[in-house]
N, C-alpha and C positions, 0 to 999 in steps of 0.2 A: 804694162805690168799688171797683173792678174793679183787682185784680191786672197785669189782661193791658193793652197801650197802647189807647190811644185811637184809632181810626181814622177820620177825616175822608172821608167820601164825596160830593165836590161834583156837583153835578148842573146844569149850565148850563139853563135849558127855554125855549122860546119858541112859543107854538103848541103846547104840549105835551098836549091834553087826549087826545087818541086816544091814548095807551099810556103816560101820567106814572102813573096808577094801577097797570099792572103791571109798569111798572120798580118803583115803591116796592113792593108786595106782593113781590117778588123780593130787594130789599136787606133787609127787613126781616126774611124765610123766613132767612138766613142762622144758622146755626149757630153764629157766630162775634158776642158779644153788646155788646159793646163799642163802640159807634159813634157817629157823630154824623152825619145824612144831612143835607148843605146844598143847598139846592134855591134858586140864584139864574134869578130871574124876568128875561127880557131884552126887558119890553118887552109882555108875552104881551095879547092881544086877544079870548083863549077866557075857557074854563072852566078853565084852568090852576091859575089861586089857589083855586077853590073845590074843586077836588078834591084841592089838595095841603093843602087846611084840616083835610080830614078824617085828616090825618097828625100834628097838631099834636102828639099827643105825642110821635112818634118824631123829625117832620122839624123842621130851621129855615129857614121863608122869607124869601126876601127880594123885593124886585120893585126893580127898577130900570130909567130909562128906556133906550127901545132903543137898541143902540150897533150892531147887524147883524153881532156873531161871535163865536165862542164864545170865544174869548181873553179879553175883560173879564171878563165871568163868572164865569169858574176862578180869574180872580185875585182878585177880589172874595171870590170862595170861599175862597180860600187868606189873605185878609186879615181872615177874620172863622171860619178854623178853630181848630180847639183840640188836635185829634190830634196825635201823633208821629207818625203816618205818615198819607200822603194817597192817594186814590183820586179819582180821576177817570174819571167816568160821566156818557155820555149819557143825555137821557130819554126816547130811544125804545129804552132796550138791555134787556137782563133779563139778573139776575145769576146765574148757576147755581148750585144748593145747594152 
């Protein structure tokens, strides 16, 4: 158990297999170690879930069916977070050290 709060990093993906890898290699590089990464699936038709499998012990997935905007997602995120404070992140973005 970690001192420092819990922070919630939701991650809407859809189509996300070109750069869901190094957005998570980016959240996970952070300095800051306390997190929870949620990666709600909206639907995805790639390789989305099999690359974010290979995160299982940092991230938690989810899939759900398509709804076409990143609005459900985040709230879906935010209804199955656990932090004091949240973050919201794309999965084409990268986090900087």
């Amino acid at each position: 158990m970690s001192d420092k709060p819990l922070v919630s990093i939701i991650v809407p993906a859809y189509n996300a297999e070109s750069f869901i890898d190094e957005c998570l290699q980016s959240i996970i590089r952070q300095s800051y170690s306390n997190l929870e990464v949620i990666i709600v699936d909206d639907g995805s038709k790639d390789k989305t879930a099999t690359i974010v499998s290979n995160y299982s012990e940092h991230v938690r997935y989810f899939y759900q069916n398509p709804t076409g905007t990143p609005a459900i997602p985040r709230n879906v995120g935010i209804s199955i977070s656990r932090g004091e404070y949240l973050c919201f992140f794309d999965s084409d973005d990268i986090m900087s050290p």
